[in-house]
MARPALO-731063 format. One record per residue (C-alpha): residue in three letters; y, z, x. Coordinates in steps of 0.25 Angstrom, whole numbers, plus 2048, in hexadecimal, padded with zeros to 3 digits. Layout:
aa,north,up,east
Ala,Y,Z,X;
...
This chain:
aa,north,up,east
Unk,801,764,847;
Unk,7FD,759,850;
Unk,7F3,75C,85D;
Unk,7F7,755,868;
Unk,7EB,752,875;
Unk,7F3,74E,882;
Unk,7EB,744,88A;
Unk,7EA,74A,898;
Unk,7F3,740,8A4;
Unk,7F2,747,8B3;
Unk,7FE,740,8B6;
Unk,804,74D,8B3;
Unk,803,74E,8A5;
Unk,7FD,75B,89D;
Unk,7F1,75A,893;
Unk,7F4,762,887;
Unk,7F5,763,877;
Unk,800,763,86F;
Unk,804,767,861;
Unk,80D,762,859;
Unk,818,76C,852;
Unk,81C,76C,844;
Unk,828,776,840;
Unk,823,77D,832;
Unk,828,788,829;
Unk,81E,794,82D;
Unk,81B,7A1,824;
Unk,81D,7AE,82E;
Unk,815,7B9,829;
Unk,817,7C8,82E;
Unk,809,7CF,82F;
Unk,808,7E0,82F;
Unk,7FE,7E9,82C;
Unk,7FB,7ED,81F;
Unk,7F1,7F6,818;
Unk,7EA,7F9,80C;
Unk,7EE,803,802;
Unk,7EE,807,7F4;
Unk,7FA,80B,7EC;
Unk,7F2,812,7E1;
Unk,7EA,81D,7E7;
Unk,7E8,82C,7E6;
Unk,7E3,839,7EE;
Unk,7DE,840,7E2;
Unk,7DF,84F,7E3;
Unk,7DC,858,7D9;
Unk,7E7,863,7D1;
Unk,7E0,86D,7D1;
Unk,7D6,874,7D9;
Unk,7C7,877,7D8;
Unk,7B8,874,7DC;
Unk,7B5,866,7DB;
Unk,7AA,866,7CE;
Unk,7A6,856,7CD;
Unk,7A9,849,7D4;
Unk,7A7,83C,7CB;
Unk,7AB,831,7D5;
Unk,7A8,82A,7E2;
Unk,7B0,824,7ED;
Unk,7B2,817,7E9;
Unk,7B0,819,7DB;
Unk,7BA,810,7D0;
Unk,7C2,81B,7C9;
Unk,7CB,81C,7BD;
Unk,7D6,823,7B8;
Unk,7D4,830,7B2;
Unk,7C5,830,7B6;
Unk,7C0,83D,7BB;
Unk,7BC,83D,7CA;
Unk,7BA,84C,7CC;
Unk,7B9,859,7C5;
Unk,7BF,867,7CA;
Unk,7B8,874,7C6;
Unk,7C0,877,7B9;
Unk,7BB,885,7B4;
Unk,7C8,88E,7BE;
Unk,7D1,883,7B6;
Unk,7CA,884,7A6;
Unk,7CA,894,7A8;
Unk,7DA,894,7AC;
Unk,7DE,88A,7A1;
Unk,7D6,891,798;
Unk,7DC,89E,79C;
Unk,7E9,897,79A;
Unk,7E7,892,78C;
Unk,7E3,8A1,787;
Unk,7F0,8A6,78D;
Unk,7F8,899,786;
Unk,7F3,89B,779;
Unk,7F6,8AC,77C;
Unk,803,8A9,77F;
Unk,806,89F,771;
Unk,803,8AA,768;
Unk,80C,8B2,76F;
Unk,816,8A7,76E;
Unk,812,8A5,75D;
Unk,814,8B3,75C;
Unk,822,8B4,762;
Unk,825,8A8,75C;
Unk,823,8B0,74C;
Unk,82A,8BC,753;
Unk,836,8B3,757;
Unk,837,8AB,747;
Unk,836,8BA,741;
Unk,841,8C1,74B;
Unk,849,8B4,749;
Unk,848,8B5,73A;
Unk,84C,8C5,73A;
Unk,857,8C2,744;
Unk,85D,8B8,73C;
Unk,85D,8C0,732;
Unk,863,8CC,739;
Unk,856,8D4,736;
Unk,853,8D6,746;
Unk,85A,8D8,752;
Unk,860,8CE,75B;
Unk,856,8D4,766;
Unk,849,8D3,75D;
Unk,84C,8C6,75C;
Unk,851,8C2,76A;
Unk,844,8C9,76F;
Unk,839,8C0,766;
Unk,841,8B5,76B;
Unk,840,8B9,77B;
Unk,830,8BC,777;
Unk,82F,8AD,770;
Unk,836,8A6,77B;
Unk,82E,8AD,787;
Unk,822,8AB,77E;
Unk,824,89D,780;
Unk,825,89A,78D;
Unk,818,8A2,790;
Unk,812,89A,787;
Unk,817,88D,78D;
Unk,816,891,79A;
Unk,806,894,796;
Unk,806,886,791;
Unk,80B,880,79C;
Unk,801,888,7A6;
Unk,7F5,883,79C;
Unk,7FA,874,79D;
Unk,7F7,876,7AC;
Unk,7EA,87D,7AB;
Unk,7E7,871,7A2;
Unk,7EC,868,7AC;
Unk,7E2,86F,7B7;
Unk,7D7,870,7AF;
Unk,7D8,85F,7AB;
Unk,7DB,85E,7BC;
Unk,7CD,863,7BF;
Unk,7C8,855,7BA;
Unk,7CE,84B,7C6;
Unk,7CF,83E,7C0;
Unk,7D4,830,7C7;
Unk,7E2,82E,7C5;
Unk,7E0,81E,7C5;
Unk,7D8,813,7C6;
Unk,7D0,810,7D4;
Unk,7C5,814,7DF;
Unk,7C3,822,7E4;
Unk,7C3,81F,7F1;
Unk,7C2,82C,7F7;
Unk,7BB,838,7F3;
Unk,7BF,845,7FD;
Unk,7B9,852,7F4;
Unk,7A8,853,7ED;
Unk,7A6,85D,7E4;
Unk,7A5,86B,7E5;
Unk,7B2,86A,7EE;
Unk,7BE,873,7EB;
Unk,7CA,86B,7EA;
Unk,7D9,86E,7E7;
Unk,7E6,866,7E5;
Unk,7E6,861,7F4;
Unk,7D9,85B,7F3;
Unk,7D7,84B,7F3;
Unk,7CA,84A,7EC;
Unk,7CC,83A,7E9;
Unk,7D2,82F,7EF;
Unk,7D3,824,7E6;
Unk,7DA,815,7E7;
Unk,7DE,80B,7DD;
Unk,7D9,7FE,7E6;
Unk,7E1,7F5,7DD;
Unk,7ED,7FC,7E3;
Unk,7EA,7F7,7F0;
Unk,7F5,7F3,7F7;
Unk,7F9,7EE,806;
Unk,801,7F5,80D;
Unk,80B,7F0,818;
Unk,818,7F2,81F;
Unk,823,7E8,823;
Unk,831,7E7,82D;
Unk,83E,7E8,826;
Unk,840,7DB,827;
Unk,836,7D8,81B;
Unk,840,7DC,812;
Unk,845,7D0,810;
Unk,839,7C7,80F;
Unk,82E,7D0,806;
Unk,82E,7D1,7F6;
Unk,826,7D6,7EE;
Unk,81B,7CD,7EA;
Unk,81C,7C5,7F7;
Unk,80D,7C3,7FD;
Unk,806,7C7,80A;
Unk,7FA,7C3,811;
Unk,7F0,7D0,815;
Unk,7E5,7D0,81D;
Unk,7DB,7DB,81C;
Unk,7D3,7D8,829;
Unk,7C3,7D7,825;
Unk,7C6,7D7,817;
Unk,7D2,7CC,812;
Unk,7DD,7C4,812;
Unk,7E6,7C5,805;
Unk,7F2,7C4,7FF;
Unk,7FB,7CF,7FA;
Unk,808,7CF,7F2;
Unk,811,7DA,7F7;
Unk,814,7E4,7EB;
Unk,81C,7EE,7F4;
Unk,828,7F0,7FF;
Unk,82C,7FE,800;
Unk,83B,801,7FE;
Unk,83D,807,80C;
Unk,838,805,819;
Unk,82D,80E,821;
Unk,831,816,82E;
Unk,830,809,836;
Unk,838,800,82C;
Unk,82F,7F9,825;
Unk,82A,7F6,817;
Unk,81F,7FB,810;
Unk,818,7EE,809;
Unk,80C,7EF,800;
Unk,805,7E2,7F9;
Unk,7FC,7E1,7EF;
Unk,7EE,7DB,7F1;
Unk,7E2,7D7,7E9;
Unk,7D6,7E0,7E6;
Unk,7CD,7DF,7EF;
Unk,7C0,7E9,7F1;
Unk,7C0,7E6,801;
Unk,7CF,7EC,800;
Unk,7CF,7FB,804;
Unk,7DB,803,807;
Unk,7E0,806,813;
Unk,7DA,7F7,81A;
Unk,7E3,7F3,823;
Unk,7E6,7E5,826;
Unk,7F3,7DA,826;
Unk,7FD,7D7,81F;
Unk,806,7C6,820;
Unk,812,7C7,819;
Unk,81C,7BA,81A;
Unk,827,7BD,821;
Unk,82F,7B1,823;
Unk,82E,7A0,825;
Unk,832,799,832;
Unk,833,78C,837;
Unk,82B,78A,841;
Unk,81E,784,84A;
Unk,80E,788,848;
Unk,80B,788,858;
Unk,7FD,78B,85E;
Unk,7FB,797,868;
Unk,7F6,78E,872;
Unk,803,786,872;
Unk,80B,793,873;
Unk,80F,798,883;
Unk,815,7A6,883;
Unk,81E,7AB,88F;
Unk,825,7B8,891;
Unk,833,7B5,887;
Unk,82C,7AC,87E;
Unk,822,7A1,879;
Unk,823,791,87B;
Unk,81C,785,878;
Unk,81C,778,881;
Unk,81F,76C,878;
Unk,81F,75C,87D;
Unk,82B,757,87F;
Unk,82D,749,887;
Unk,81F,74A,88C;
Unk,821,758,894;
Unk,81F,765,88F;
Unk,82B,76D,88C;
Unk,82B,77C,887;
Unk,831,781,87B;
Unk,832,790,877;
Unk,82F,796,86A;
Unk,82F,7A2,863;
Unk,821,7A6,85C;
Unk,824,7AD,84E;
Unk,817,7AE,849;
Unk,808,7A8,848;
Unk,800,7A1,83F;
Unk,7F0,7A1,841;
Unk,7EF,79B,84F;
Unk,7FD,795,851;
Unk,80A,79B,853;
Unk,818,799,84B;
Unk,821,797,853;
Unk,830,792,854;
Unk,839,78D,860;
Unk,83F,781,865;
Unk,834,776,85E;
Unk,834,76C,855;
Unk,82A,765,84B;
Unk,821,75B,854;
Unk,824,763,862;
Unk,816,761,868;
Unk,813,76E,86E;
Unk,808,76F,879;
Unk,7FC,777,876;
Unk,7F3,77D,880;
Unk,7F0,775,88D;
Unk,7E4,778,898;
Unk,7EF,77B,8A1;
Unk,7FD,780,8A1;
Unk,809,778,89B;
Unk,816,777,8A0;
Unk,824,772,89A;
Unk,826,765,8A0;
Unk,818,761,8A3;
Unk,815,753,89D;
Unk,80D,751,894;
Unk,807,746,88B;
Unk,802,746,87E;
Unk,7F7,73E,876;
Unk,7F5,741,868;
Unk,7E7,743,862;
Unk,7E5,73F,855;
């Protein structure tokens, strides 16, 4: 674009600047807030309930999965499911010994040596022998459960990021005693109009700005299915790892929204009014007001369409106020 200096004539001529206006295709971004978060993270509570023996782990501490992170008291838990085991192991002799009654009354019956009753009863004591013993069985795979539960392990790979208990506290299933994150599943977070449907894919690319930390780029890798109670979509992007990156940072997200034809316009050569914006171009020496309708900015100019073309000279900022129809005269500066 050419700068333009107008040399001052007091015969009724104004002094001003000029630029000189090229019509280019111009990218139209959409900018929203957006948010840190990540997809891979947990409240860990325990599953069963007790004193709180030993804590291995810091906040902030690298974690892995299947580590253990805490201890609950297990003596209530051994005594039970060794209690259990006794009454398990009571309950298959039972079964074994019902079991030979049934075979021997079977044999007899068959035989016609017993009655049908004999045998219809060691056949009731077998099968109610059985289900006690299964339904022991099943009661000492729980107690086996609680008993491996008392060691609290991390279900992942990531940071414990919160610590919420110490030890000698008395915890149960409602309890958070650790948060921890996966930071490689840090993900931005953002919502967009209804009329995005059309225009995002998956893959596409966005521009974030965390303020005070970066500028980057992220790939969306998610657009929810339906729309929020304010009829938008939920976005999410994937980002690079980076340590400065927390969840919950709040920042910007530029997403591309469409290309127009249109003119890069400085501010200063903008005049506003109560409908509307226009700009005063040079046409036969006077200047002569054009509106146009400002679709968006870019750094300090504003994209604008209207009623121009490519080399309109647009008058810039004077020392005093310009009219439509005041001459002007124009002498280029190199």
């Amino acid at each position: 674009m050419l700068l333009f200096l107008i040399s001052i004539s007091y015969a009724k001529e104004a002094l001003v600047n000029v630029i000189t206006l090229k019509k280019e295709k111009i990218p139209i971004y959409y900018e929203t807030n957006a948010v840190l978060k990540a997809d891979r993270y947990v409240n860990l509570k325990p599953l069963v309930s007790g004193r709180i023996t030993k804590i291995y782990v810091n906040e902030g501490d690298k974690v892995k999965k299947g580590q253990i992170l805490a201890k609950i008291e297990k003596d209530e838990y051994n005594f039970q499911y060794n209690q259990q085991l006794h009454q398990v192991k009571k309950l298959e002799e039972i079964y074994k010994y019902n079991l030979s009654v049934y075979k021997k009354n079977k044999f007899l019956y068959e035989k016609q040596l017993i009655s049908e009753d004999q045998f219809l009863l060691a056949k009731r004591n077998l099968e109610t022998s059985l289900e006690d013993l299964k339904s022991a069985q099943e009661q000492l795979k729980k107690l086996e459960k609680n008993l491996k539960e008392t060691d609290l392990r991390a279900p992942f790979n990531g940071i414990l990021d919160k610590k919420f208990v110490n030890e000698g506290d008395i915890v149960n299933q409602s309890t958070n005693i650790f948060y921890i994150v996966d930071p490689k599943s840090l993900k931005v977070v953002f919502y967009l109009p209804q009329r995005f449907v059309k225009i995002i894919r998956l893959r596409d690319k966005v521009k974030v700005n965390i303020p005070s930390i970066d500028s980057f780029e992220g790939k969306i890798s998610y657009i929810s299915f339906s729309f929020n109670n304010e009829n938008m979509i939920k976005v999410k992007a994937d980002i690079k790892q980076n340590p400065l990156l927390k969840e919950g940072l709040y920042g910007k997200v530029k997403i591309k929204e469409k290309d127009i034809e249109g003119f890069l316009i400085p501010e200063k050569a903008v005049h506003f009014e109560e409908n509307g914006a226009y700009v005063l171009i040079i046409q036969n020496g006077k200047a002569k007001k054009v509106d146009i309708e400002i679709v968006g900015k870019k750094g300090s100019k504003l994209i604008a369409t209207g009623d121009l073309k490519s080399g309109d000279k647009v008058i810039l900022e004077a020392p005093f106020g310009i009219q439509e129809r005041v001459k002007v005269k124009i002498e280029e500066t190199k």
